[in-house]
N, C-alpha and C positions, 0 to 999 in steps of 0.2 A: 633222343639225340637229334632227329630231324627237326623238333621245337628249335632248341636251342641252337642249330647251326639257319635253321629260316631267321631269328631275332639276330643274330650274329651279322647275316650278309643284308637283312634291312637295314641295323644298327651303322655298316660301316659306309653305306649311304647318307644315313640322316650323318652323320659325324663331319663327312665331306663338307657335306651342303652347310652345316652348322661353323667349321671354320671357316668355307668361303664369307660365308655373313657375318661372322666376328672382323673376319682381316679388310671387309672391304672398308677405304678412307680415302677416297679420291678428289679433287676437285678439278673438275672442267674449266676450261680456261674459254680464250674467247675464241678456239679453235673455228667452233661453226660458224658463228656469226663473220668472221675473216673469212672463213672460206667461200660463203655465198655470196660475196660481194666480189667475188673474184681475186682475192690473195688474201695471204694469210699478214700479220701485222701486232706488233709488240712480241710479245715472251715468244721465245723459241720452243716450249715445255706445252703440247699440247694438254697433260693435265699430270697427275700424281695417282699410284697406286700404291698404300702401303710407304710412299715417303720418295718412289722409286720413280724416276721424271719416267714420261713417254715423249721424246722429242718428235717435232714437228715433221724434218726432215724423212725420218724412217715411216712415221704416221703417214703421212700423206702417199710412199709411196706404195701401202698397205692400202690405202683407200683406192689408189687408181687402180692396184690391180683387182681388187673388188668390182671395181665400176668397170673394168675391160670383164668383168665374169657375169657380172648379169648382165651385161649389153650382150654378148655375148648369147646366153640361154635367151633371150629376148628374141635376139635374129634369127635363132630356129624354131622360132614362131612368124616370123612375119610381122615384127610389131616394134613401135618404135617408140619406148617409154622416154618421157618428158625426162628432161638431163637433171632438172632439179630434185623430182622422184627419183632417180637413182642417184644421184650424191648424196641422198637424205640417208637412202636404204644403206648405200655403200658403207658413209661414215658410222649409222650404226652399229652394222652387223661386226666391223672392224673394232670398234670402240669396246664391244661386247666379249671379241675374240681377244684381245690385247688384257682388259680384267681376268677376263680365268688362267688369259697362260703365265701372267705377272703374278697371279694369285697364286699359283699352284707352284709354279717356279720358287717363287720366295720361297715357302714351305721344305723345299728339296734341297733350297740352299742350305738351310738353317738343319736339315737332320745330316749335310756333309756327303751325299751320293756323287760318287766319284764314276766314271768309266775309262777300266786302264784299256793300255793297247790291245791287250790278247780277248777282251769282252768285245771293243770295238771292230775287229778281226772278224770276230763270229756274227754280229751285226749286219757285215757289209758282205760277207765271203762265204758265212755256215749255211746250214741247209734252212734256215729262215730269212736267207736276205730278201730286201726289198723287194717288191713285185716290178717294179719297173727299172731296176737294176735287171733280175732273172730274164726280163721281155727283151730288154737292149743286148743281152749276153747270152744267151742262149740258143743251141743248136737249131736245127731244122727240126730234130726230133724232142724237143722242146727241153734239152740239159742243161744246166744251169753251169756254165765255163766260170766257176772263179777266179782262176788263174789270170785267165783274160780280163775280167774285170778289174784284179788286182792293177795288172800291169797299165792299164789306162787309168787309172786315176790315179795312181804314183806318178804316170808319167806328165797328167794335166796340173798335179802341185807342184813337179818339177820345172816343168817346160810352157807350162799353159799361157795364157792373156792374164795381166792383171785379172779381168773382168772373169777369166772362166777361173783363176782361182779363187775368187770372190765366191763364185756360184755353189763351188762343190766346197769349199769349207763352210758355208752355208747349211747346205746339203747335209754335210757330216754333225754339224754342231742341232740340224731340228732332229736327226735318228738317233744323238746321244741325249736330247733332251725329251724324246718320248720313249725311249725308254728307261732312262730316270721314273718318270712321269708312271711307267706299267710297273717299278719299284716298287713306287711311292705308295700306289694305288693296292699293292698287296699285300704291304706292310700295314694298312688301314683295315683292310679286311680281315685280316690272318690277326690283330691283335685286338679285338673287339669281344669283348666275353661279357656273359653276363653270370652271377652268381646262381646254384641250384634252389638257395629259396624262393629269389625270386620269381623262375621259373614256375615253379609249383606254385607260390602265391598265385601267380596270373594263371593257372590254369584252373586253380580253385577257384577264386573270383568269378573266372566264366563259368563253371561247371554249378552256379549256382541260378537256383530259380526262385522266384517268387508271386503272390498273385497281390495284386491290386485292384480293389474297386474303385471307382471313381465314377464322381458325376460331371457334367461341364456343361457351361451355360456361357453364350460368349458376347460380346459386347454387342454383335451386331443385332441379333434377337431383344437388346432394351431401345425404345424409341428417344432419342434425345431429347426432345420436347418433355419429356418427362424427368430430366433431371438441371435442378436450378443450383448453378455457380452465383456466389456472389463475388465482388469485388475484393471483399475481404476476405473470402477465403482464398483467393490467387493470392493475396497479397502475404494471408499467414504462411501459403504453401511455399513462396521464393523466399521469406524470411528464413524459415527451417532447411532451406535447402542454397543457400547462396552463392557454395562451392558448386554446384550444376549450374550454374548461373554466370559463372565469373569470366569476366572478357578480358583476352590478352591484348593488351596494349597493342593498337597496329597504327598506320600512318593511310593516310590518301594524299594521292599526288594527281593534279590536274596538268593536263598535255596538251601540243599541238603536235600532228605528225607533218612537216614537210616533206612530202612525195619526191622522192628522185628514179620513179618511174618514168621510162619512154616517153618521150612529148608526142603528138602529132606529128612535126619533123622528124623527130628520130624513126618515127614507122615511113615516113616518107623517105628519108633516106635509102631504110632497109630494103622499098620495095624498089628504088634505082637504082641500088647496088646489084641488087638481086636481073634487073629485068639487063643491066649492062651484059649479063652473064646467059643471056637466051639464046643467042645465036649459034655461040660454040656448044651449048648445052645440046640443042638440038642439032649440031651436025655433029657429036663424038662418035668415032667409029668404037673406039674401048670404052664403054659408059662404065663401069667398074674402075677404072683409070683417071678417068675425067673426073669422077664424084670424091677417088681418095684424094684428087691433087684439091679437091675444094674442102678436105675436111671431113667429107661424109665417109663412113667408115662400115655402114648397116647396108648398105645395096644389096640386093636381094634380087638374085640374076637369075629369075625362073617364073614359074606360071602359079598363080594364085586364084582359086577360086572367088569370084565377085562374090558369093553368098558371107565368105570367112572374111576379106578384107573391110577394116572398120579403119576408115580415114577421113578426114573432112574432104565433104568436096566430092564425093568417091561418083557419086551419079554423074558428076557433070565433067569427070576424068572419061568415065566409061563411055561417056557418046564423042569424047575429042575422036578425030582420025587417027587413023594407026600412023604414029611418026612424028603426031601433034602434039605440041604443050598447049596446057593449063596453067592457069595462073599466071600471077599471083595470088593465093586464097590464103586467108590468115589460120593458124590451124596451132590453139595452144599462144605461146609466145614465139612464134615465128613464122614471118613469110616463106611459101612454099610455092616452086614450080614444079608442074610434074608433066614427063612424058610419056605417053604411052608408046609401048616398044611392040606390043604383040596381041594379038586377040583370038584363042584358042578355045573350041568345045574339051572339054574334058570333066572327068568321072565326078564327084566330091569325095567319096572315099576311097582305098587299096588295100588291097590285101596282096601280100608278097614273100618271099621270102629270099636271104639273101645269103652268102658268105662272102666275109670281108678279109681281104691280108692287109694287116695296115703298114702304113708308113710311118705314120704316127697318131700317138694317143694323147688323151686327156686325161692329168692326175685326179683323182676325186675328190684331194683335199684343196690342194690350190688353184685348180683349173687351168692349169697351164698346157701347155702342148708340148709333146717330147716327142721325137726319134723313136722307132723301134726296129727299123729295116731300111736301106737304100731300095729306092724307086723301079733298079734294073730290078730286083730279089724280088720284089714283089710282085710286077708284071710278071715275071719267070712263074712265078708259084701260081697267080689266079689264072692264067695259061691253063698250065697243069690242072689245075682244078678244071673249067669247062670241059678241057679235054677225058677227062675223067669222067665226068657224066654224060658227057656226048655217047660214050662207049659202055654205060651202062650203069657207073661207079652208083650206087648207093647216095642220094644226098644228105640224107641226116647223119650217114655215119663221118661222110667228110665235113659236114658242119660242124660237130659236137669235135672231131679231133681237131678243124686247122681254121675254122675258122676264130676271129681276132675282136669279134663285136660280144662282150659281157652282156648283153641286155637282150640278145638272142639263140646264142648257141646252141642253149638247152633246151631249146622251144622250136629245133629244126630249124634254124632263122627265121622263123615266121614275126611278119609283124600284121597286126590287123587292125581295121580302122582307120587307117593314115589318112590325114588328111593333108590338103595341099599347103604347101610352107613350113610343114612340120619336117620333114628331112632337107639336106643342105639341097642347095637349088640344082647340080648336076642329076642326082640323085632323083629328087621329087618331079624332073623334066621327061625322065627315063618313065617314072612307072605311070604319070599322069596322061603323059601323049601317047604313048604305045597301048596296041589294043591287050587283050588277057591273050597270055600263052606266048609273050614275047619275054626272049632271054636274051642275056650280052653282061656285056663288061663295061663297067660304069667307074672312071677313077674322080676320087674327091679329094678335098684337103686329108681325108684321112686315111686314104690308100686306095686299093680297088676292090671294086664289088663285083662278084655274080650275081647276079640279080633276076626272078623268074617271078614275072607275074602274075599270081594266082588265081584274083577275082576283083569285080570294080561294082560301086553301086552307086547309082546317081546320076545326074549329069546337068552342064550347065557351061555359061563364058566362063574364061580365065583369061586374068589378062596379067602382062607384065608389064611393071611400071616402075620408073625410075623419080626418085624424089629429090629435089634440089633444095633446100631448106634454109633460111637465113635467121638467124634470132635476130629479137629484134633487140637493141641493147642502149642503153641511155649514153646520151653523149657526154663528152666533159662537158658541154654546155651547161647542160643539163643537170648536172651532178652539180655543179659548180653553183647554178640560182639556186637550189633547195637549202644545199649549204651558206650561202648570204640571207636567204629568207629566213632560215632560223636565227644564227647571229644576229638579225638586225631586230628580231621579235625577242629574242635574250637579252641582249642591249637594252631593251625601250622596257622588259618586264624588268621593276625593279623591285616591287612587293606585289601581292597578292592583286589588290586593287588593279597597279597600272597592269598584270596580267591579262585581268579581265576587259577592261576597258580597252587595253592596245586590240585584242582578238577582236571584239567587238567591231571596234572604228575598222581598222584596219585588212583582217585580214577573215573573215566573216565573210563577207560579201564579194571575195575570191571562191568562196566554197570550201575554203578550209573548216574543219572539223576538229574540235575540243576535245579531248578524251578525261576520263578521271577511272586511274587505276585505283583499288579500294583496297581494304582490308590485308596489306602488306604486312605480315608476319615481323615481330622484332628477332633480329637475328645476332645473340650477342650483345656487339656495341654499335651494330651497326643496324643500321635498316634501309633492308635491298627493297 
């Protein structure tokens, strides 16, 4: 029976994976190419799944919140990925998530999975509701208030904002749709069988041996000089064989690209736009303030070890005066100013340990940020906590009950290794500048800390710096000659010939370059 229930629960695997690969039929529109040009443009249908549009509108705002979630993981590193790499990543990993939940969705349509009230009840109310429902609703002593829950979300569909009804019928409609989805999924597993002969066949097949002798002798031990081809026999061997031989019909198409990249002016621009903005740059008293009113949204308000920071320019930042800008220095596709704000000896590595009450959390599917306690409730609690150990309390055992960080509870709080820029900047200022054996209360974006620092190794600058950043971006000018440059070279190409000859005279000896795409697949009735 353990055979047949192991073939069973691989089987309803391969089955999955084998309808998603029957049912996928989509075609991409010109989503990405609009997007990287800075808007999108024509069909409103970023592409088809199974026949079922994925509009633009909802697309896109899947993509930004992807692209707020790796900028995001990025800034607790101290690092600041190129915008075009993370729209690239963004639009995939989205494009990717939208196929399987279309995929799998359609399939749960088509078998009719319903969720009435009294399933939905138990979903949102029973002793398995959502974890971050229980965290928002839940006593001191960690109880899970249904009641309470009930009554605030009848009351925010009753009473609520357009927008927060939006949120939580949202809300309601992804927990009726995964659990469809865990339905779905054990209806595949639970009816997957396979017949007793065939069991026994395969187990007989293996349970079988045999012996083989053999000699081998392999090509590379005969010298090639030693074996003569003639003409005619290549020629009889493609005769007898023509279908290995046979070429699909393709097309070659010869090109010019006209660039509507940056001109020289346009970086000249960027770097007076940029340099008009020095003065206030360098006298902001709120530089976190000053950077969001410019757009910059990654500022990174704490101390970084010189050895981990990789930026352009980084040496000739680190000898500016403390208070001095840098730049402009080109770094990527954008001009950059940068101030040094601070210049501090500290550790490279930490070791610490910490408990956390939060305020709020991070979901771990969407990455979003929620609520899980008022700020007075939490101050009150991580209070109680120091006071608690100041007097003796146990700290692993108050870690493992109250505190609120998943990724350390069970490990005493301990974290080890840290290094600078990896926790949020209040935090990473706390255990970097303070010597070992210093304790306190440390509040972040996501509540407060106790925080006790255990051990440090290393040591070296750290400095704090603020980035001012411009891309640099083609002007309509700009956009506009590439645009007349090609129509005027489309115009004048009228066959192949004046092609070649216009490129030659004409636009050759600008430095333009010819391209010839080859070997284009016939596709249908068309050829892309």
């Amino acid at each position: 029976m353990s055979i047949i229930q192991t073939i069973r629960d691989k089987g309803a695997k391969v089955s999955v994976v084998l309808i998603a690969l029957a049912l996928v039929g989509f075609i991409l529109t010109d989503y990405f190419s609009g997007r990287g040009q800075g808007g999108f443009t024509g069909s409103n249908t970023v592409g088809k799944v199974n026949g079922k549009s994925i509009g633009f509108e909802d697309f896109n705002k899947r993509v930004e919140q992807m692209e707020a979630n790796i900028k995001q993981q990025a800034m607790q590193y101290g690092q600041n990925p190129d915008q075009a790499i993370v729209n690239s990543q963004a639009i995939e990993e989205t494009w990717n998530q939208e196929i399987n939940r279309m995929l799998l969705y359609g399939e749960i349509d088509k078998i009719g999975f319903q969720i009435g009230k009294k399933e939905l009840g138990d979903i949102l109310y029973g002793p398995n509701a959502p974890a971050d429902l229980k965290r928002q609703f839940s006593d001191e002593a960690g109880n899970y208030n249904a009641v309470l829950a009930k009554q605030n979300i009848d009351q925010m569909l009753k009473k609520g904002t357009p927008e927060q009804k939006e949120n939580i019928n949202s809300y309601i409609n992804e927990l009726e749709q995964i659990r469809k989805s865990e339905k779905f999924i054990s209806l595949l597993t639970n009816s997957v069988n396979f017949p007793r002969w065939f069991v026994e066949k395969q187990n007989a097949d293996n349970s079988q041996i045999a012996n083989i002798s053999m000699v081998r002798q392999t090509y590379a031990t005969i010298p090639d000089s030693t074996i003569k081809i003639t003409d005619k026999e290549i020629a009889d061997y493609i005769s007898k064989h023509k279908d290995d031989f046979k070429q699909e019909e393709s097309r070659s198409i010869s090109y010019v690209t006209f660039s509507a990249s940056p001109s020289a002016a346009d970086s000249a621009e960027t770097i007076n736009s940029l340099l008009s903005r020095k003065e206030d740059f360098a006298a902001a008293a709120d530089m976190e303030q000053f950077l969001i009113s410019e757009g910059v949204t990654n500022y990174y308000n704490g101390y970084i070890s010189g050895k981990t920071i990789q930026v352009a320019a980084k040496d000739s930042i680190f000898r500016t005066p403390v208070g001095g800008i840098y730049g402009p220095y080109l770094d990527g596709n954008s001009y950059v100013m940068a101030k040094l704000e601070g210049v501090r000896t500290m550790p490279d590595t930490v070791k610490l340990r910490h408990i956390l009450v939060a305020t709020m959390q991070r979901d771990q599917q969407s990455g979003a940020m929620y609520p899980v306690r008022d700020s007075a409730t939490a101050k009150n609690r991580i209070d109680s906590i120091r006071n608690a150990i100041n007097t003796g309390s146990n700290f692993d055992t108050l870690c493992v009950k109250l505190s609120d960080d998943p990724g350390s509870k069970d490990k005493g709080g301990v974290y080890e290794n840290v290094y600078s820029g990896q926790m949020v900047s209040a935090f990473n200022d706390f255990i970097f500048l303070n010597p070992v054996g210093s304790k306190g209360v440390v509040k972040t974006e996501f509540g407060y800390h106790y925080i006790e620092i255990l051990s440090q190794k290393g040591s070296g600058a750290g400095y704090k710096v603020a980035y001012l950043p411009k891309e640099i971006i083609a002007s309509q000018e700009t956009d506009n000659k590439a645009q007349n440059d090609a129509n005027t070279f489309a115009a004048d190409s009228r066959d192949m010939k004046s092609f070649d000859e216009g490129f030659e005279k004409n636009w050759k000896p600008k430095g333009y370059v010819k391209g010839i795409a080859t070997n284009i697949p016939r596709i249908g009735a068309e050829i892309r």
